[in-house]
RODO-2510 file (C-alpha; in nm, 4 decimals, decimal comma):
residues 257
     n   res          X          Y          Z
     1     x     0,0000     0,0000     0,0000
     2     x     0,1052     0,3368    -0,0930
     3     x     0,1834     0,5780     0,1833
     4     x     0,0059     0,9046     0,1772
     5     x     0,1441     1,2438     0,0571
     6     x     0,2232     1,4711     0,3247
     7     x     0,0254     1,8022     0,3955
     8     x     0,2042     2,0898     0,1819
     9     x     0,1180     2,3189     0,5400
    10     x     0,3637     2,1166     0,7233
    11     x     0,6457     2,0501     0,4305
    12     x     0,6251     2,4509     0,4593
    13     x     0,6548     2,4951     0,7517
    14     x     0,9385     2,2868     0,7866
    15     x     1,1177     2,4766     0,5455
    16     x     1,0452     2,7633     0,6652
    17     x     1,1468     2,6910     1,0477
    18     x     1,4934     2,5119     0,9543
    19     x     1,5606     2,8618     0,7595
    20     x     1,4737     3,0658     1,0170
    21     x     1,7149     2,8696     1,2606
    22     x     1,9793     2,8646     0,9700
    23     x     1,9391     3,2477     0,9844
    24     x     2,0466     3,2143     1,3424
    25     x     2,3031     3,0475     1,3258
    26     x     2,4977     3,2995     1,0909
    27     x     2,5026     3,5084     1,3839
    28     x     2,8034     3,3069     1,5338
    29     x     2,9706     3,1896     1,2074
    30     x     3,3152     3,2901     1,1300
    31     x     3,2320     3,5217     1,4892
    32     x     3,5940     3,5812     1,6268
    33     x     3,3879     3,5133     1,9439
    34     x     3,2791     3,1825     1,8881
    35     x     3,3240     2,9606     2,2099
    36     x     3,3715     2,5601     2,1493
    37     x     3,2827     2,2982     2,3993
    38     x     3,3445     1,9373     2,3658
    39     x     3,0302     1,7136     2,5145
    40     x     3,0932     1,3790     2,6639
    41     x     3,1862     1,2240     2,3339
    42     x     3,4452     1,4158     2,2796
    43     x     3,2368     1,6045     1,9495
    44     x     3,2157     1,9831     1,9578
    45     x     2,8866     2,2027     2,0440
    46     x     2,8694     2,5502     2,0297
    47     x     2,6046     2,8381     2,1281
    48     x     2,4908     2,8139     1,7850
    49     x     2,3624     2,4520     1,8161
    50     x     2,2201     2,4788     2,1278
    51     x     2,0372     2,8387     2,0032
    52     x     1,9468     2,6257     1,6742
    53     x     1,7812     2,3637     1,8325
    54     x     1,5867     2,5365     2,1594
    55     x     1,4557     2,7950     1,8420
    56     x     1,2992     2,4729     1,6608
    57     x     1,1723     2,2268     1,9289
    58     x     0,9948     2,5993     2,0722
    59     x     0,7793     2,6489     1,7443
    60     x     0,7494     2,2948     1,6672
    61     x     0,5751     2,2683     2,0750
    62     x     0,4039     2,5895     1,9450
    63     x     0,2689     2,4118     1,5946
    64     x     0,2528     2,0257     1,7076
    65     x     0,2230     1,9658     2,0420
    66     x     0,1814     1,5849     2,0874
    67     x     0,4799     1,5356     1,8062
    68     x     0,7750     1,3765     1,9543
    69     x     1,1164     1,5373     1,9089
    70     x     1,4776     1,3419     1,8492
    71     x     1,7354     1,6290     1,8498
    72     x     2,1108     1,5704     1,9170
    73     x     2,1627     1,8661     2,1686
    74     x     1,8554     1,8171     2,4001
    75     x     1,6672     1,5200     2,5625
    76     x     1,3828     1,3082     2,3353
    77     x     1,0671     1,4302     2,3796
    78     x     0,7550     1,1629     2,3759
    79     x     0,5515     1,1531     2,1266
    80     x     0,1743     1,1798     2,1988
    81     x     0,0826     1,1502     1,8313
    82     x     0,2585     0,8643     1,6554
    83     x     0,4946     1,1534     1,5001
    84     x     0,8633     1,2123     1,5369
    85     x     1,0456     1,5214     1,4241
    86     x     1,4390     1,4586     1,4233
    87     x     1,6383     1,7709     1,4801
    88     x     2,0694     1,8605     1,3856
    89     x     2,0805     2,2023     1,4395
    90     x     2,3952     2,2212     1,2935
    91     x     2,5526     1,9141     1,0895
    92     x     2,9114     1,9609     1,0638
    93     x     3,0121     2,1526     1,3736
    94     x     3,3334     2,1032     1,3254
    95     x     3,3167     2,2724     0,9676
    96     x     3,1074     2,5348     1,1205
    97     x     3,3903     2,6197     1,4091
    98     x     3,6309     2,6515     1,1118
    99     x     3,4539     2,9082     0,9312
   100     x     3,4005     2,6381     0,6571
   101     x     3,0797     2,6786     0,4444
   102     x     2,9851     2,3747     0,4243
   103     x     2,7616     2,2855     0,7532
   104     x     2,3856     2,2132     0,7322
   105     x     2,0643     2,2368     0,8903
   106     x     1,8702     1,9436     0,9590
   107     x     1,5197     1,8464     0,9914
   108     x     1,2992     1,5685     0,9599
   109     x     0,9243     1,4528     1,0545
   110     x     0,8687     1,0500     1,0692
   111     x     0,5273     0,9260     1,0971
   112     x     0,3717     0,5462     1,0734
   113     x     0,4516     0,5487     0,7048
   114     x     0,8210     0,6527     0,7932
   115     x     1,0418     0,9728     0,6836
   116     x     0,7566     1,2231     0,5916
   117     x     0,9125     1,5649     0,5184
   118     x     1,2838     1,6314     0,4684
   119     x     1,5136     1,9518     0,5167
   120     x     1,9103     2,0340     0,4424
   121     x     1,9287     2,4045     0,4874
   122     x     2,2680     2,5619     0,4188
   123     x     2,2209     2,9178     0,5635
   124     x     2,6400     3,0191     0,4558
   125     x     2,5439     2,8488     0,0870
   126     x     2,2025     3,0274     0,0556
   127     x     2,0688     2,6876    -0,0963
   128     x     1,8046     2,4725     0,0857
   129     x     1,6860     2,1395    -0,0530
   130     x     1,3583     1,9805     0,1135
   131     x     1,1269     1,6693     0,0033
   132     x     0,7665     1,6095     0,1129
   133     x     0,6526     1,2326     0,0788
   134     x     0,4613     1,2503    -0,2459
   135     x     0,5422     1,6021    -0,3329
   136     x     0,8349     1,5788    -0,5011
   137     x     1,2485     1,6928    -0,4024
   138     x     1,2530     2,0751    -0,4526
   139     x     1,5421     2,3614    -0,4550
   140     x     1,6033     2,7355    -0,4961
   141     x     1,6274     2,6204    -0,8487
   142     x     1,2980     2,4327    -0,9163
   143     x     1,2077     2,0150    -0,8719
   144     x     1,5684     1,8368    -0,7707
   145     x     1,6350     1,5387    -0,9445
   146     x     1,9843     1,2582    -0,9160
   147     x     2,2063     1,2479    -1,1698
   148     x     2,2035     0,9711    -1,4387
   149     x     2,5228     0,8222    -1,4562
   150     x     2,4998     0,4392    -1,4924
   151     x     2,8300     0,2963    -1,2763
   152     x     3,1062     0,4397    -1,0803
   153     x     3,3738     0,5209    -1,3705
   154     x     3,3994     0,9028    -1,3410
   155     x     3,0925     0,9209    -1,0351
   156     x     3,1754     1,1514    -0,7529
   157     x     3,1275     0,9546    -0,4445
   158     x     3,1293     1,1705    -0,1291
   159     x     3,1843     1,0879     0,2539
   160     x     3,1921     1,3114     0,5715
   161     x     3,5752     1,1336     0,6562
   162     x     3,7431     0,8534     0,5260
   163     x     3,8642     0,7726     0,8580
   164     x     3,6518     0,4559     0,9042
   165     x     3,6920     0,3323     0,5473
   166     x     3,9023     0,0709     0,5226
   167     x     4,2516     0,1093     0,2761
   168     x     4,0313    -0,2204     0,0922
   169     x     3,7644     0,0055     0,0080
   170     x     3,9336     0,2898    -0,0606
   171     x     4,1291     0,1146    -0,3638
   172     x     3,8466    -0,0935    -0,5152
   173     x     3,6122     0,2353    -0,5169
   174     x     3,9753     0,4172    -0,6840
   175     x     3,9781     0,1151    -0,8704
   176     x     3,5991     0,1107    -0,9387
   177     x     3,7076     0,4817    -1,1702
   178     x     3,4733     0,6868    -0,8595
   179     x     3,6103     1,0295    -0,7909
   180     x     3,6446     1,0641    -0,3992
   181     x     3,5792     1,3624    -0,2133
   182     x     3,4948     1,4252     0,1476
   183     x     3,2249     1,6925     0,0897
   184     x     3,0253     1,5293     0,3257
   185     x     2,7483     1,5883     0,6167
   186     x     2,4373     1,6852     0,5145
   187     x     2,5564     1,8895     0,1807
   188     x     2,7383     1,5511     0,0356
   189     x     2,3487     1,4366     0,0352
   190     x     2,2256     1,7461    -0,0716
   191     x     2,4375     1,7042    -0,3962
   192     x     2,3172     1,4075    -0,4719
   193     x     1,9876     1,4798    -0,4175
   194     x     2,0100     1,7722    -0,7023
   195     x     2,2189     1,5790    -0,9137
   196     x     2,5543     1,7268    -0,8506
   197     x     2,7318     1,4018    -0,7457
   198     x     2,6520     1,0436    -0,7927
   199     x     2,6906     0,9110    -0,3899
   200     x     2,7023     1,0113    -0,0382
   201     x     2,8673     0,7779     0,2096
   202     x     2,8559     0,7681     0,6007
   203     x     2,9912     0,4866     0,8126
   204     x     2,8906     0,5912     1,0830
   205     x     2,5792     0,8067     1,1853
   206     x     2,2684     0,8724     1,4431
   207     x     1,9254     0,8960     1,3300
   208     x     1,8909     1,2434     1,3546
   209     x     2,1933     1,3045     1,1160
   210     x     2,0576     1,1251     0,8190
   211     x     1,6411     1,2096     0,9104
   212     x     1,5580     1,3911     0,5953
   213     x     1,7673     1,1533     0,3601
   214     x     1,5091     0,8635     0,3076
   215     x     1,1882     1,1334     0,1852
   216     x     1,5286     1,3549     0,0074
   217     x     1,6320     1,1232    -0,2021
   218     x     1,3195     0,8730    -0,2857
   219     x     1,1470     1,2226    -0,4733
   220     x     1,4704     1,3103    -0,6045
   221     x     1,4657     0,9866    -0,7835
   222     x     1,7751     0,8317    -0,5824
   223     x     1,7814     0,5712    -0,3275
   224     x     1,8947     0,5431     0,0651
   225     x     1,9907     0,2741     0,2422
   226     x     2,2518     0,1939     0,5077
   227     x     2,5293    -0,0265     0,4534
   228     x     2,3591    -0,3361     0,4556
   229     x     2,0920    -0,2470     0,2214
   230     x     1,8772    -0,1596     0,4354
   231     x     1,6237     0,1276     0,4057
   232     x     1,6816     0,2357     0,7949
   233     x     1,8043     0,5444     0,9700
   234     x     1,8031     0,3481     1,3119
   235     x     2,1429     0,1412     1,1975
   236     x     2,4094     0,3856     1,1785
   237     x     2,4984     0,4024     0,8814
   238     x     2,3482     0,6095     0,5508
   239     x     2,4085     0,5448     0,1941
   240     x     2,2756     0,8200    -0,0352
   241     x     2,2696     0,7823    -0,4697
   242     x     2,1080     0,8307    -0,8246
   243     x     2,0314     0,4498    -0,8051
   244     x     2,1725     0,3689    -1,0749
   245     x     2,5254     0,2790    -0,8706
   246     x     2,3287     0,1646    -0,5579
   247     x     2,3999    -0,1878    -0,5611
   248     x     2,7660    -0,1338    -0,7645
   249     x     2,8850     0,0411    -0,4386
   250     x     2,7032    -0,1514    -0,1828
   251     x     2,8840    -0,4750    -0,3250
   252     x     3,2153    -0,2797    -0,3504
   253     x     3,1858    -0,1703    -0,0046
   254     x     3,1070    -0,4832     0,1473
   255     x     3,3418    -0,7032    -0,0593
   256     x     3,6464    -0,5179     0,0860
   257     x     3,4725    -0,4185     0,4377
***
C-alpha cells in the first residue's frame, strides 16, 4: 500500500522553520567570538547549536504539540501523536567552528509510514533542498532530481571522513574509476539529491543526522539505504545515490569491508 502524501502546510513549515534557525546560526559563524565545547563524546557544540535547536523544538511545541522530538543537543521528547520530528541544528560543527561553508541544517518529521518531510538548509550556501513524501524533491532552483550516470567510472562519491573506510575500500572504489571527495554531512546528500554528485557515504551516523535523507532522495529519484541495504536510519549508517550505482557500491563496499 502506498503511503500518503504529506500536507504541503507542514512541508512549509518545515522549510520555513529550519531557515529561520539557519538564519540564526549565521550570527556566530566565522564570529571571532565563537566559544567551542566538547560534550561527553568528545564532538564539539557551540552556542549556535544549542540556540538552533531550543529555536525549533519551541515552534514545533508551538505548531505540534503531541509530536515527539529526536534532536542531538537536548533530551527526546515523547511523542503523543505517533509523530517524530528529528532535529541537527547544525551538521558539521566542526566545519562550522572553522569558518568552513559547508555545515547544514537538519530536519525531519517520521510518521507510521516513515520519513515524511525532509530539510538540508545551508544558511552560509544560501541553498536549501527539502522533500515532502509525495510532493516531489525541490530547490532554490525548481524540482531536484539525481544524476544519471549508470556505474562508478567518473561518479563523484562523497563521505563526511574517510577515517573509518578501510585502505580495501578505498582502492576498489579508486579502482571502481569513482572520484572521492569528502564533501560530506548533510551537503554531500544534498548534492546528490540535485544531481551534482553520484553518492554520499557515512559509516557511521545517528538517526537524527541522516532524518531527511530517506523522503530527500526517494522524490529526487535516488535511493537510501545503510550499509547493509537496508532502508533504515536506526542502523548507523546512511548510503545516499542516483540508483543507478546503488547496488555497484554496496557490493564494492562490502566485498572489501
Amino acid at each position: 500500500m502506498t503511503a500518503p502524501p504529506i500536507d504541503q502546510a507542514t512541508l512549509d513549515l518545515a522549510v520555513r522553520l529550519t531557515r529561520e534557525a539557519g538564519d540564526r546560526t549565521l550570527r556566530w559563524f566565522r564570529s571571532p567570538d565563537l566559544a567551542v565545547e566538547a560534550k561527553g563524546d568528545g564532538t564539539p557544540v557551540t552556542a549556535a547549536d544549542k540556540d538552533a535547536e531550543r529555536f525549533l523544538r519551541s515552534e514545533l511545541l508551538i505548531a505540534f504539540p503531541d509530536d515527539g522530538v529526536l534532536g542531538e543537543e537536548e533530551a527526546p521528547k515523547t511523542s503523543a501523536s505517533g509523530r517524530r520530528w528529528l532535529i541537527d541544528p547544525i551538521d558539521g560543527t566542526k566545519a562550522f567552528t572553522c569558518g568552513v561553508p559547508l555545515y547544514s541544517n537538519l530536519l525531519a518529521l517520521e510518521d507510521e509510514h516513515g520519513i515524511a518531510v525532509g530539510v538540508v538548509n545551508l544558511p552560509a550556501l544560501g541553498e536549501t533542498v527539502w522533500a515532502g513524501r509525495g510532493l516531489g524533491c525541490w530547490s532554490e532552483q525548481g524540482p531536484a532530481t539525481v544524476s544519471d550516470g549508470r556505474t562508478l567510472q567518473g561518479a563523484y562519491v562523497m563521505s563526511s571522513s574517510f577515517d573509518t573506510w578501510t585502505p580495501g575500500q578505498l582502492a576498489a572504489a579508486a579502482d571502481a574509476g569513482a572520484i572521492l571527495r569528502t564533501w560530506g554531512d548533510g551537503y554531500g546528500y544534498a548534492l546528490v539529491a540535485t544531481g551534482r554528485v553520484a553518492a554520499m557515504v557515512d559509516p557511521i551516523v545517528a538517526p537524527y543526522d541522516i532524518g531527511p535523507m530517506p523522503v530527500l532522495l526517494e522524490e529526487a529519484g535516488g535511493r537510501f539505504t545503510d550499509l547493509a541495504g537496508e532502508a533504515s536510519i536506526e542502523t548507523g549508517s546512511g548510503v545516499a545515490t542516483n540508483g543507478h550505482v546503488h547496488d555497484e557500491l554496496l557490493s564494492l563496499l562490502r566485498s572489501v569491508g
